[in-house]
N, C-alpha and C positions, 0 to 999 in steps of 0.2 A: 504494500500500500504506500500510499503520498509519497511521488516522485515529483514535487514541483516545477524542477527545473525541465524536465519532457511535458510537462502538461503544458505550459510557457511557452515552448517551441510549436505546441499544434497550433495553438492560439494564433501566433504570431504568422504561421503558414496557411491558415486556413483550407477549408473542406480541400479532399482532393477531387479529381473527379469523376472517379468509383462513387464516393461520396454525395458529390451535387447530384449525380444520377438518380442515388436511389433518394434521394431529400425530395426530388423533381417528378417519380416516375409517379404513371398514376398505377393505384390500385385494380387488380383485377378481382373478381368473384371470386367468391371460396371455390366455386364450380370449377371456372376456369384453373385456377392454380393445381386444384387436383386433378382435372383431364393433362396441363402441362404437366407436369411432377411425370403422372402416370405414365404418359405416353413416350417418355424415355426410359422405360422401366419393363426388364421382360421376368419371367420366372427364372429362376436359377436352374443349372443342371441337376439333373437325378441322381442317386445314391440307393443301394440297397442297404436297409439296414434292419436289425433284429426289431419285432413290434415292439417291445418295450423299450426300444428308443426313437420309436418313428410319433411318439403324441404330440401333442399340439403341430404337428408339421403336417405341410400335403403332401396328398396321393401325386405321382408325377407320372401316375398312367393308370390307367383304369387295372383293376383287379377281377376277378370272375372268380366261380366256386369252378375248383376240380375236379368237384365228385358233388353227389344231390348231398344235401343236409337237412335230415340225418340218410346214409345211406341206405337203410333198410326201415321199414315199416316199425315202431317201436311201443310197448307198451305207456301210456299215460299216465297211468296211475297203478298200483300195486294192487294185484287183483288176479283172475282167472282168466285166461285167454282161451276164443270157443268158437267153434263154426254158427253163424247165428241161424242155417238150415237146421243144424241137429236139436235147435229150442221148440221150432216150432212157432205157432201159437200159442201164448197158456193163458187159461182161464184165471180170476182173480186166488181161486182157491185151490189152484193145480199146483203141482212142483215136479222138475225134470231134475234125474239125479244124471250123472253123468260120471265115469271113472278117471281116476287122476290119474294119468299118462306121464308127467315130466311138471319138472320145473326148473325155472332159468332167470338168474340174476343179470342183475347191468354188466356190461364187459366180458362178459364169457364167451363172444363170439355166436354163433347161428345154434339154434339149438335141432333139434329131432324135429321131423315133421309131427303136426300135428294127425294122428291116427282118426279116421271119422269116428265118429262118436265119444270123443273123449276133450278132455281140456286139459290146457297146462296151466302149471300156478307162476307167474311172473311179475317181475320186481318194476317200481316203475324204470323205464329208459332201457328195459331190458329188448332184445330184437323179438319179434313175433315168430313164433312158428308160423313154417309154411303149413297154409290149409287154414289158419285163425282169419278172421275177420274184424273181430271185437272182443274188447275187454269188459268185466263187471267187476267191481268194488267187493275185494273178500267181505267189507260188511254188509256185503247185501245175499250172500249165499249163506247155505248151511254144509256142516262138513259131517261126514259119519264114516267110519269103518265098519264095512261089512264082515259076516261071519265068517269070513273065508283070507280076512286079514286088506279086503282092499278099499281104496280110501276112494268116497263117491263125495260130489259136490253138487249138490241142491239148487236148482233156479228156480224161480218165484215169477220170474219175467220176460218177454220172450226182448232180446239187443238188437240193435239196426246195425248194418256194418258200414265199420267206420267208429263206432261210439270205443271211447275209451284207447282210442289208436292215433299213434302222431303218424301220417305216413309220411312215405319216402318223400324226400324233396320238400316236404310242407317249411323248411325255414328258404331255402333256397336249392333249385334246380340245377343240376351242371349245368357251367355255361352260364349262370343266372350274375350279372353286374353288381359287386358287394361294397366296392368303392370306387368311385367318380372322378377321375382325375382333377385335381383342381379342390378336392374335400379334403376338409381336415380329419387330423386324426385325431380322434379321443378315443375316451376308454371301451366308451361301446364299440365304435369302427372297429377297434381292436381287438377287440373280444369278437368280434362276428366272423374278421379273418381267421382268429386261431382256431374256432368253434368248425371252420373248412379246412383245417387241418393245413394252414400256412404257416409260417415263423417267422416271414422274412417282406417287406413289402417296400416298393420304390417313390423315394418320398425326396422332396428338393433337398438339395444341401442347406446346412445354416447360412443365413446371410452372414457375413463379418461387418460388424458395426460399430465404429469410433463415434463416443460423446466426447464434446471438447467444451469445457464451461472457460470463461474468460473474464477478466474484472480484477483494478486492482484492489477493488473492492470487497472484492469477495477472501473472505476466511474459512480453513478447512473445518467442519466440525469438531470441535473438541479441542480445536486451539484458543489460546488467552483471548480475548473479547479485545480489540482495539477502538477509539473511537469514532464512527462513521462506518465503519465493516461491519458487512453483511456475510452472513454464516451461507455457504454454500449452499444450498437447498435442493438448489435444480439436479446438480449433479446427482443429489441423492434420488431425488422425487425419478428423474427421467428413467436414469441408471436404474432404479426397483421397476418401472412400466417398461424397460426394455428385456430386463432380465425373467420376466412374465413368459415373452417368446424365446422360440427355441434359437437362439440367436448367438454370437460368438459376438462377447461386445470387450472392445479397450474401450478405458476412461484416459482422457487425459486432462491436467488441472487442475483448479482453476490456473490458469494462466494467465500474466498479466496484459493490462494494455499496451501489447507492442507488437508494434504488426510485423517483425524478423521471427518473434516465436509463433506467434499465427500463422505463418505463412509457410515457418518449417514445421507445426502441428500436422498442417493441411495437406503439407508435402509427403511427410512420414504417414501418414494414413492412407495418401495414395500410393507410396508405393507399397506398402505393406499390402496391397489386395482387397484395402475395404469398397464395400457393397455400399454401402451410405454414410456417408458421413454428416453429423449433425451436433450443431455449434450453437452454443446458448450463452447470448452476451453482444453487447456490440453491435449490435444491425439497427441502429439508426442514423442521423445523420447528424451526430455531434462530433466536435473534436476528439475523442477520443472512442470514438464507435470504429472499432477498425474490419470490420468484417467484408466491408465495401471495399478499401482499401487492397486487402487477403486478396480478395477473389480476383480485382485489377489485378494484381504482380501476376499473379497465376494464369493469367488470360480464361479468367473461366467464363463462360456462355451463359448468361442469365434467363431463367425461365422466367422469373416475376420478382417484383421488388418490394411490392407491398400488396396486401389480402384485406377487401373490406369486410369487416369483422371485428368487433371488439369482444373482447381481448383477442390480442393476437395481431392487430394491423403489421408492427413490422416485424414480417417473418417475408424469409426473401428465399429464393433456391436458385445453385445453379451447376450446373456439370463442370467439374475440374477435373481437368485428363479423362475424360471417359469415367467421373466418379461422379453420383450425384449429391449434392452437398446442401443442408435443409439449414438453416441457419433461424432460430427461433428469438424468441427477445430473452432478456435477463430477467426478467419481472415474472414472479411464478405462474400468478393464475391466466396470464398471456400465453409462457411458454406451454404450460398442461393443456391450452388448447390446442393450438399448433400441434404440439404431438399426435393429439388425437386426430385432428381431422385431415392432417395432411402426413407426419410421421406414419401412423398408425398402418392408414391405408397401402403408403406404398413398402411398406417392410410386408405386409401381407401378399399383396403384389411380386416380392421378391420371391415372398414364400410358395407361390404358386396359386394364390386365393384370391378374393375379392372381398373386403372388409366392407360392409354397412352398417351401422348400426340399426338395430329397429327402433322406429317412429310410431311415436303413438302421440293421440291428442288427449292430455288429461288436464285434469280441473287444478289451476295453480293456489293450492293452499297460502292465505297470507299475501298475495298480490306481490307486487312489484310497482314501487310509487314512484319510479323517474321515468321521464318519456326518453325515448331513443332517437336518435335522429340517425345514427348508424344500425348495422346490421351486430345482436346483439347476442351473446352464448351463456348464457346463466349456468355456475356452477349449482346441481340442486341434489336433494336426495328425494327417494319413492316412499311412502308414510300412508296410511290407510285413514280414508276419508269419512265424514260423518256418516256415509251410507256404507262405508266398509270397503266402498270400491278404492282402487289406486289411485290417490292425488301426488301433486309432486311441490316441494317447498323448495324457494329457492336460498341459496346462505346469506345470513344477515351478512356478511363485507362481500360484494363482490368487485373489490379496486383489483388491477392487476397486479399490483404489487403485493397481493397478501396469498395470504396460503391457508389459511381460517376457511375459509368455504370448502376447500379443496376436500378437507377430513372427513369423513363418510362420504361423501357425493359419488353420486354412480349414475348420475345422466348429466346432462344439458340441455335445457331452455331454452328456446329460439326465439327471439323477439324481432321482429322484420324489422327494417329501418323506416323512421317515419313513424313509431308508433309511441302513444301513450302512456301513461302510465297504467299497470296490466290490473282490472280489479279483482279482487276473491271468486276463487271459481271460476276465473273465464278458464278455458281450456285452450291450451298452449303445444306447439310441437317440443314435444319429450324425446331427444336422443338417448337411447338404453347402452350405455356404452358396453357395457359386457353382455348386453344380447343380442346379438348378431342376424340380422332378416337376413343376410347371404355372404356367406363365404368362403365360395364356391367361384371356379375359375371361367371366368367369357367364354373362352376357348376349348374348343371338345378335347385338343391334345396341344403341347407345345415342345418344340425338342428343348426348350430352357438354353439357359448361358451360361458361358464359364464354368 
């Protein structure tokens, strides 16, 4: 922190012209910045790896079952397995004894045919004999030993076939599509592979991703308190929402304001192989904002320079060396948006997916008393409403420099620009940030990159 005699010298120099560019440039849409972003952006290449390390990651090609699942016809429930011919019809007060032939637990492989006139006793998940039809619930029979030592099983009612039977193929057919190129994997995904007798499934590589926080402002957590320093946060806050994804991230920083180590930050992250790299600090148009600056030396290609949206306006991107480079602001609840709506999406992008969050219109608990004249992102949380259904409140500070709203919040509020202040119960668009309407890839196949 306080190097007066370099801060003297900006001063005296004024903006460069990275600088006046982005003080000058006009804003685009949130739309547009994430069609630009995206459209420089393909899925990474594929990897085969064991399921229990392919979660949270996507499919990087469609999977099929091998074989039907389950492959043979299998009992339901634990019970007696029976031709439903040899029942008959029965009257309410009839009963059909039949002789106990076999019986057969789960995993033991095919059992004995089923003999006509007889049943076998089977466990549930066990295979069906051939010649069975249907199962009945042992508490629904009677059991007796005849005089001659042999064991007869009693029906009360005549079975449909099919009852009491999972057949073949009923979770998925050979040949049947069990994961979608472009889906993520979770636990169930995974479990539905293993359950077809897979181990192994081809899913993108991790992106490699450098945060680079800047300021000499900023202090590391858990060092001496100086005055005017501000404790690192972003680093922390971003670094914990990146390390969510299956992702390979370096931290570097905080780093101070000087654009020789910015510019060898940005250097060393490209050639090291990173996939995105994203900078939090510095990207406005002050003397000491050097992100603008960075990007000049480097001759990088700007996508956008500012995003109408508050919080979050100056958040700029742009490609250096064929690296995509996301530069968010220093101010928390700024930068926590930017991640989301523009970070978020294209690390998912990398990932081989398509991030949306679901949109729902709910009733805003407690209102919102400032009119917007910009396009406006409320940090809020989800709370159940006088009728029980889902309202959404938004945090009492939403400045961008605070981080108070941020703690529970699991959506964002959208307030169009131009508008009022919001009253009790109007219903508002709710981004679900961790529920996802789709994410799921454009594209039927992509042979990915790098």
């Amino acid at each position: 922190m306080n190097r007066p005699e370099e801060y003297r010298a900006l001063l005296e120099e004024g903006p460069t012209p990275g600088q006046r560019a982005f003080a000058g440039a006009a804003a685009v849409s949130l739309e547009e910045a994430q069609h630009r972003l995206l459209a420089e952006l393909a899925p990474l290449a594929g990897e085969v790896v064991p399921l229990g390390e392919a979660l949270r990651r996507h499919a990087a090609r469609d999977v099929r079952a091998p074989r039907p699942v389950p492959a043979e016809p299998r009992a339901a429930l634990d019970g007696y397995a029976v031709r439903c011919e040899d029942l008959g019809t029965l009257d309410t007060d009839a009963i059909v004894w039949l002789p106990l032939a076999g019986q057969q637990a789960a995993g033991l492989g095919a059992p004995a045919p089923l003999p006509p006139g007889a049943v076998h006793r089977v466990a549930t998940g066990a295979v069906l004999p051939q010649g069975a039809d249907a199962v009945v619930r042992w508490e629904e029979v009677e059991v007796r030993r005849t005089a001659h030592g042999m064991v007869e099983v009693g029906f009360r009612r005549a079975l449909e076939a099919g009852e009491g039977v999972v057949p073949a193929g009923e979770e998925a057919a050979q040949g049947q599509l069990l994961l979608r190129v472009g889906s993520r994997v979770d636990a169930a995904a995974a479990g539905r592979l293993a359950v077809a007798g897979l181990q192994e499934v081809v899913v993108r590589r991790r992106p490699r991703v450098w945060l680079i926080t800047l300021g000499d402002e900023l202090l590391a957590p858990g060092a001496p308190y100086q005055t005017g320093g501000t404790y690192d946060s972003n680093g922390v806050m971003l670094a914990g929402w990146l390390r969510c994804l299956p992702v390979e991230l370096t931290v570097r920083g905080p780093l101070p304001d000087d654009l020789a180590a910015l510019t060898a930050g940005l250097s060393e992250a490209t050639e090291a192989g990173a996939d995105l790299v994203i900078t939090s600090g510095g990207i406005s148009a002050g003397p000491y904002d050097l992100v603008a600056p960075a990007l000049e030396a480097l001759a990088g290609r700007i996508l956008f320079r500012q995003v109408r949206v508050h919080p979050g306006k100056a958040c700029a991107a742009a490609i250096v060396r064929g690296v995509p480079v996301v530069a968010v602001p220093g101010s928390p609840s700024a930068a926590a948006v930017d991640y989301w709506v523009l970070v978020r999406p294209a690390l998912v992008r990398l990932l081989g997916g398509r991030w949306e969050p679901l949109r729902l219109r709910l009733p805003l608990a407690g209102g919102y008393p400032r009119p917007s004249r910009q396009r406006r992102l409320l940090w809020a949380r989800l709370l159940a409403g006088p009728d029980g259904a889902p309202w959404v409140q938004a945090g009492a500070v939403q400045r961008s420099s605070a981080v108070a709203s941020l703690a529970g919040a699991s959506c964002l509020v959208e307030v169009p620009a131009g508008s009022g202040p919001v009253p009790e119960g109007e219903r508002v668009t709710t981004w679900l940030l961790e529920l996802e309407a789709s994410e799921t890839s454009d594209e039927a196949a992509t042979s990915g990159r790098r």
